[in-house]
C-alpha positions in Angstrom: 92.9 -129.2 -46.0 96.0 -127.3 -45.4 98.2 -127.6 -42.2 102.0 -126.7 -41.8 104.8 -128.7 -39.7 103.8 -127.4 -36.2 100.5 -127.7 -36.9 101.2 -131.4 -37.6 103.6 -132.2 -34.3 100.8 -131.1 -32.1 98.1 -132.7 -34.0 100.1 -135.5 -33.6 100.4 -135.5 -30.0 104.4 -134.8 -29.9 104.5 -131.4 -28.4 105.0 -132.6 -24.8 107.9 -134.6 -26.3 110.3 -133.7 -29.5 107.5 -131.5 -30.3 108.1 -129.2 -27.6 112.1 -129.1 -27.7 111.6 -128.0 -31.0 108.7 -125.2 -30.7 111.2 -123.9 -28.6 114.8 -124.2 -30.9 115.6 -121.5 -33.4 114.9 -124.5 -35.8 111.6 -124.2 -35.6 111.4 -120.3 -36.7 112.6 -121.5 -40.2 110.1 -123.9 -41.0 107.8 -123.0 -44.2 104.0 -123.1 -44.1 102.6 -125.1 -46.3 100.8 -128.3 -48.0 102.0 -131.1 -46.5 101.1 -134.6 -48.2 99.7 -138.0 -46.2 102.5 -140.3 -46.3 99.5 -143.1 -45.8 95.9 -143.5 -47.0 94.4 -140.8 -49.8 95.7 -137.7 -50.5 92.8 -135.4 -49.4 89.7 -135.3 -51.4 90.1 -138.6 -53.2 87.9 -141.3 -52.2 90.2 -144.6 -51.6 87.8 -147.3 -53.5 90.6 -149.6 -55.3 92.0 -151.3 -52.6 89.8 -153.1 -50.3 90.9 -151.6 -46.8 88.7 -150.8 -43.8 89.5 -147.4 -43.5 87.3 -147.8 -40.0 90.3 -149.7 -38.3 92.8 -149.8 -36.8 90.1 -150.8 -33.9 90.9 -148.3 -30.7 92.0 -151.2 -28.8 94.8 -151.7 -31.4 95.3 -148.5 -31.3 95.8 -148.0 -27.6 98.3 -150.9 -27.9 100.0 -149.5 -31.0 101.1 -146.7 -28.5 101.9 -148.9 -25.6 104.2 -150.9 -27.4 106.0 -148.3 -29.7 108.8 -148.1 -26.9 109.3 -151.7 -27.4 110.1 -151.8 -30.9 113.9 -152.1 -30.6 113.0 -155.6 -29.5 112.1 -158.7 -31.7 108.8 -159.5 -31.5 109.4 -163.3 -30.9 107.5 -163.5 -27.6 104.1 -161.2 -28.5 104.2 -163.6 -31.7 103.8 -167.0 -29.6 101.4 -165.0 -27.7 99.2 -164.5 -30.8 99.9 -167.7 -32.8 98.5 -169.4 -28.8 95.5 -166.8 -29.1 94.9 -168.1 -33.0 94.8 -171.6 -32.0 92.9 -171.3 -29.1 90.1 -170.1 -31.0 90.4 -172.4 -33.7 90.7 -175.5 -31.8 94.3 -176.4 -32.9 97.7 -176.6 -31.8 100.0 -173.6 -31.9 102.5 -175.4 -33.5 99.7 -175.5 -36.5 99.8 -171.8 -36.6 102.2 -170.0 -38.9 102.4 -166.0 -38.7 103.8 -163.9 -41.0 104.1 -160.3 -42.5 100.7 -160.3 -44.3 98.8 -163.4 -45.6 100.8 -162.6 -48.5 104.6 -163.5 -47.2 102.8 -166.9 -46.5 100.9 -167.7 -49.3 104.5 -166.8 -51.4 106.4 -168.8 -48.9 103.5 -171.8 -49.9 104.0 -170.9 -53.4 107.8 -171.7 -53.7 107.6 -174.2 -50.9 105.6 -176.1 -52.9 105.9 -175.0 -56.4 109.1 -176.4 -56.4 107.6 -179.8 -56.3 105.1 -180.0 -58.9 102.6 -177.2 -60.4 99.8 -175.1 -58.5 96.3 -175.6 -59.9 94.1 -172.7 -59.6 91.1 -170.2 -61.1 92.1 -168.4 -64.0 90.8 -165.6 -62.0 91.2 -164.9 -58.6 93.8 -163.3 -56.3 97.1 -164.8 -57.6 99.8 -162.1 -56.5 101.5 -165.1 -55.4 101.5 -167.7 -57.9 102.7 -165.0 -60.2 105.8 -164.1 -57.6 106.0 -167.7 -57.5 105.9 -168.6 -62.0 108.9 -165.5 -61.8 111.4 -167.6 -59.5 110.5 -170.7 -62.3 107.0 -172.6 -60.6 104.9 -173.4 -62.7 100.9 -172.9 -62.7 97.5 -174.5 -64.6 94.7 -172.0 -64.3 91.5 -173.3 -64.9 88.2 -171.3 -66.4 85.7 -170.0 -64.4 82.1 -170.9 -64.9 80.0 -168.8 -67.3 78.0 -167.0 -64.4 81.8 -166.5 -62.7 82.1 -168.9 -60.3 85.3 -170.9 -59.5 84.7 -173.8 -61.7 85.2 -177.1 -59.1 84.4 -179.5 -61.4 86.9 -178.6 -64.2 89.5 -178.1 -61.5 89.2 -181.5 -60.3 88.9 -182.4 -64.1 92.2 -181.1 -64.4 94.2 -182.5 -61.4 96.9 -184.6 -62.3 100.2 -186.1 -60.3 101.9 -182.8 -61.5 100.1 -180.8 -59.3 101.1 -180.3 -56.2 98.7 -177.6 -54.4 95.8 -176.3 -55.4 94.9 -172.7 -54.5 91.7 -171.1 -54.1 90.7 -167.8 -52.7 87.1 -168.0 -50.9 85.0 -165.6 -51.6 87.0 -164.7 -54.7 88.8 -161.5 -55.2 88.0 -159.9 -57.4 84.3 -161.3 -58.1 83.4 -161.3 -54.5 81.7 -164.6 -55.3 81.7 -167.2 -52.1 82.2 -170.9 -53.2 79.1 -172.9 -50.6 80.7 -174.6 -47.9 79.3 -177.7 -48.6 80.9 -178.1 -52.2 84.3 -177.3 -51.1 84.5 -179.7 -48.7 83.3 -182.4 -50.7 85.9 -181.1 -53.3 88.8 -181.5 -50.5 87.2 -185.4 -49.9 87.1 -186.0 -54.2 90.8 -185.2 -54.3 91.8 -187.5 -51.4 95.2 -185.7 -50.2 96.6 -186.0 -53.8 97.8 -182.3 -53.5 97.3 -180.1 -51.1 94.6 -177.7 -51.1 95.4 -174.2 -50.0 92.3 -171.9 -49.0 92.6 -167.9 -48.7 90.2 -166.6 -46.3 91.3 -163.2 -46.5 87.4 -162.4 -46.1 86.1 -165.3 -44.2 84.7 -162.8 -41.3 83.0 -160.4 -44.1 80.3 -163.5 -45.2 76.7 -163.8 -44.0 78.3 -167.6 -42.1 82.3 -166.9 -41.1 81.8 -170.4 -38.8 80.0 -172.4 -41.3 82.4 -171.2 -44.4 85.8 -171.7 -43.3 87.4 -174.5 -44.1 89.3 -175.2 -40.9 87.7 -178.3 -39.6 89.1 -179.7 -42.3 92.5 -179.2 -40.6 90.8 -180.5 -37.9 90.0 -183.4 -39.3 93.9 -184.4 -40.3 93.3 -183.1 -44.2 96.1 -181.7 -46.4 94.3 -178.0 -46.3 96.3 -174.8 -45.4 93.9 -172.1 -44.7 95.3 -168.5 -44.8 93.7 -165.4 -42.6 94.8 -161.9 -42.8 94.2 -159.0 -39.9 94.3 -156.5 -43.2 90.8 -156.8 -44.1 88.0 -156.5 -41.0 90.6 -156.0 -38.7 91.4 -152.5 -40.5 95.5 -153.4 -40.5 96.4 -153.4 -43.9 99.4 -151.6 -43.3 100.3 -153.8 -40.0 101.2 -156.5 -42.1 99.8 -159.5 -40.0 98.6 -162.5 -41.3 98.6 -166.2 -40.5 98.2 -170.1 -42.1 96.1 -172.9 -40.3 97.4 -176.2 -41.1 99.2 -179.9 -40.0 102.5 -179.2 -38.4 104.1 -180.5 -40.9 102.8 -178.3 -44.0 103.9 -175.1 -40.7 107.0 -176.2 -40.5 107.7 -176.5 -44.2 106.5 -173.3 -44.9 108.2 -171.6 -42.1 111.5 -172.9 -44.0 110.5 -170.2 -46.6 109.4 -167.3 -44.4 111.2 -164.2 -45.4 110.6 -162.5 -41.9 111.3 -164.0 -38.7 109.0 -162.4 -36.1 107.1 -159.8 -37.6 106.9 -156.1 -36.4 105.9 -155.2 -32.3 103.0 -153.1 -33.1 101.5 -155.1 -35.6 101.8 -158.3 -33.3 100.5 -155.9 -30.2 97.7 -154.5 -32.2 96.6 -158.2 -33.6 96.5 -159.2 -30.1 94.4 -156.7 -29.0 91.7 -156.6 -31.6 91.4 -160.6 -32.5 88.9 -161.2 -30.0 87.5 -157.5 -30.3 83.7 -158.2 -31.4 82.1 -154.8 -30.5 85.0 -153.3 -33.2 84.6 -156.6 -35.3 80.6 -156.1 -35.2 80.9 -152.6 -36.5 82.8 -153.0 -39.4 81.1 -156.0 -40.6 78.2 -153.2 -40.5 79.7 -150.9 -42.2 80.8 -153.4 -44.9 77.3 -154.3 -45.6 75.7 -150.8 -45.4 78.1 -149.7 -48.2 77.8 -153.3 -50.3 74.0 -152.4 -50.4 75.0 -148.4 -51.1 76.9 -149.6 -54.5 74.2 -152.7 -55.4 71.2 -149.6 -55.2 73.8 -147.4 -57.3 74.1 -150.5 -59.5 70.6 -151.0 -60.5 70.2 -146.8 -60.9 72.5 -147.0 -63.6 71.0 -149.8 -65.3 73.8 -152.4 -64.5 74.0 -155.4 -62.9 76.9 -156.8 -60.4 77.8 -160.2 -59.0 77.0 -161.6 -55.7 79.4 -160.4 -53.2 80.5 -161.8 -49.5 83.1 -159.6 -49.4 83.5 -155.9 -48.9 84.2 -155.0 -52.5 81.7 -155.5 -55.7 82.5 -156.9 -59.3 80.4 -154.5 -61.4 79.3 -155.5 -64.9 80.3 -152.5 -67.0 80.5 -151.6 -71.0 84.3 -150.4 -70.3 85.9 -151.0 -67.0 89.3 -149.0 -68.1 86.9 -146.7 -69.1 85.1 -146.2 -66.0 88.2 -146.5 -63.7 89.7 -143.0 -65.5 86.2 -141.1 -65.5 85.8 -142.0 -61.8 89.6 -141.0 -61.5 88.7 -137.5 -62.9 86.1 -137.1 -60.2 89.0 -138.2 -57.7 87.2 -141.3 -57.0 89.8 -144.5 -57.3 88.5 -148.0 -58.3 89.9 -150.2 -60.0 90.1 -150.9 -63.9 89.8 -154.1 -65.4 92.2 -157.9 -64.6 93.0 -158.9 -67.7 90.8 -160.1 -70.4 87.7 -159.5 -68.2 86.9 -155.6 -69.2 83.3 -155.6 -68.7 84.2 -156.1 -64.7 84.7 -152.6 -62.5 86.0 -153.7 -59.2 84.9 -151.0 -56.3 85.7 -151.6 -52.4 83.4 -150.3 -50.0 85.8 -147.9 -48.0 84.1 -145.0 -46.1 80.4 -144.6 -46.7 80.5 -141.1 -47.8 83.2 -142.0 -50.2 81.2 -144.8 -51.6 78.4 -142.3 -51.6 80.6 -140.2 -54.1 80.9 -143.5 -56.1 77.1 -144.3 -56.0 76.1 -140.4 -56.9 78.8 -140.4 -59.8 78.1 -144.1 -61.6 74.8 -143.2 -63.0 76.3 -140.0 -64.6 79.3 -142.0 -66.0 78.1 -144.8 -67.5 75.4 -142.8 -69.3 78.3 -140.7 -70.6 80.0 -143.7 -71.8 76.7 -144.9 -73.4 76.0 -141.5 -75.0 
């Protein structure tokens, strides 16, 4: 789709405001019809699948806050933040001193990274989402990563198998990204009691509210119960606020005071707090993209089993795809402007592919049968 500058400032909703003094200026005469790129999302036509966003969100209630408190960001955000770490711990039946918010899940688990890398080594999966022990291994922290099992799953046995006094925390991301794969409930907790506090365990729940059981899978009566477990939440995923940048850590108040010490930020952004706010306790928004998670999940598992393939279990709102060349896949799906993503590392025979919006994931499912049979041919 095609749309020029003024086309734009009154799609926008700006032409009662700075919109309008300028429809009117001899500035506007010289502006030049033409293409004009998204700063955010997809470029038009290509179907976002890499990334694992809810393209369904912001919810409107975050949007209609969004707007309210625009006006308000030359202010620090200090009070709406003590507002939301209060809403966070009412819910979870903790103090708000327990709760730690930051600029993304990911500005905490880094800040946990250094705060604790710096006192002994961080145990974790050999495969999983470890952005942040990598940032924390560049500024000199070392990591052990342990195998998964042969079916994929985080390997709890080996990791406890493994733990030593050099380790310090132990991070795990449940479900796993990128396999999707959720760890029971039951055997993570009795893996927190087998280590008895000798490190700190450190769970991302980045897609707790995706699973069949958010209640039953989070680890968070563990806090409860006085354990040394940090749990980490992000609004990016369900919540549809990826590029908000809100996310927040369950824990003692000791662990959230040590890792506010390392906190890069200092009160996140107004809209992102306001828009948190507004959608935390939005279920009939919450409700619908959990939905629409699940009706595109099944979309790519049917497209799956057309093409002759097979996938892992997922709890999550992406799939890890057994494939005969992930690389390979990613840039034929690229040429049909679909993005996923290629392959992590030494597993190549894994295609990663988010749900995003259904008729992009309908693009996917339509074009997988067709590309792994070229591949095959």
């Amino acid at each position: 789709m095609q749309t020029n500058r003024r086309t734009f400032l009154a799609g926008a909703g700006i032409g009662t405001g700075i919109g309008a003094g300028l429809a009117g200026s001899a500035a506007s005469a010289t502006i030049i019809p033409g293409p004009v790129a998204p700063d955010f999302g997809p470029m038009p036509g290509q179907a976002l699948l890499s990334r694992n966003e809810n393209p369904y969100g912001p919810a409107p209630s975050a949007i209609r806050a969004i707007r309210r408190s625009a006006s308000f960001g030359c202010y620090y955000a200090d009070r709406g933040l003590r507002h939301l770490q209060d809403m966070i711990a009412a819910r979870h039946n903790v103090r708000s001193e327990q709760v730690v918010v930051g600029s993304g899940s990911t500005e905490i688990l880094c800040a946990i990274a250094l705060a604790w890398g710096r006192e002994g080594a961080i145990l974790c999966p050999d495969l999983f989402w470890d952005t942040t022990v990598v940032y924390g291994e560049r500024q000199g922290v070392k990591s052990i990563r342990v195998a998964l099992t042969a079916d994929m799953n985080v390997d709890l046995a080996a990791m406890r198998a493994a733990l030593t006094d050099e380790v310090s925390l132990i991070q795990i991301c449940n479900p796993n990204n990128p396999t999707g794969v959720l760890i029971p409930a039951a055997d993570l907790r009795a893996f927190s009691k087998a280590i008895k506090n000798t490190a700190t365990l450190l769970v991302d729940e980045a897609y707790n509210e995706l699973t069949d059981d958010p209640a039953n899978n989070t680890m968070i009566d563990l806090v409860r119960e006085g354990a040394d477990v940090i749990v980490c939440r992000t609004f990016s995923k369900i919540y549809g606020m990826a590029g908000m940048r809100v996310g927040y850590a369950i824990t003692s108040e000791e662990n959230a005071d040590r890792i506010r010490g390392y906190l890069m930020s200092f009160g996140g952004n107004v809209s992102g707090v306001a828009a948190a706010m507004a959608s935390f306790d939005d279920t009939e928004f919450l409700d619908r993209s959990r939905a629409m998670v699940i009706e595109g999940r099944e979309m790519i598992m049917a497209a799956v089993k057309e093409a002759g393939l097979t996938a892992l279990p997922s709890q999550t709102n992406f799939v890890y795809v057994e494939v005969p060349d992930a690389d390979a896949v990613q840039a034929a799906m690229r040429e049909r402007g679909i993005l996923i993503r290629g392959a992590y590392g030494p597993w190549t025979r894994y295609s990663r592919v988010s749900t995003g919006k259904l008729e992009d994931v309908a693009r996917y499912a339509e074009a997988l049968p067709q590309v792994i049979e070229s591949l095959r041919a």
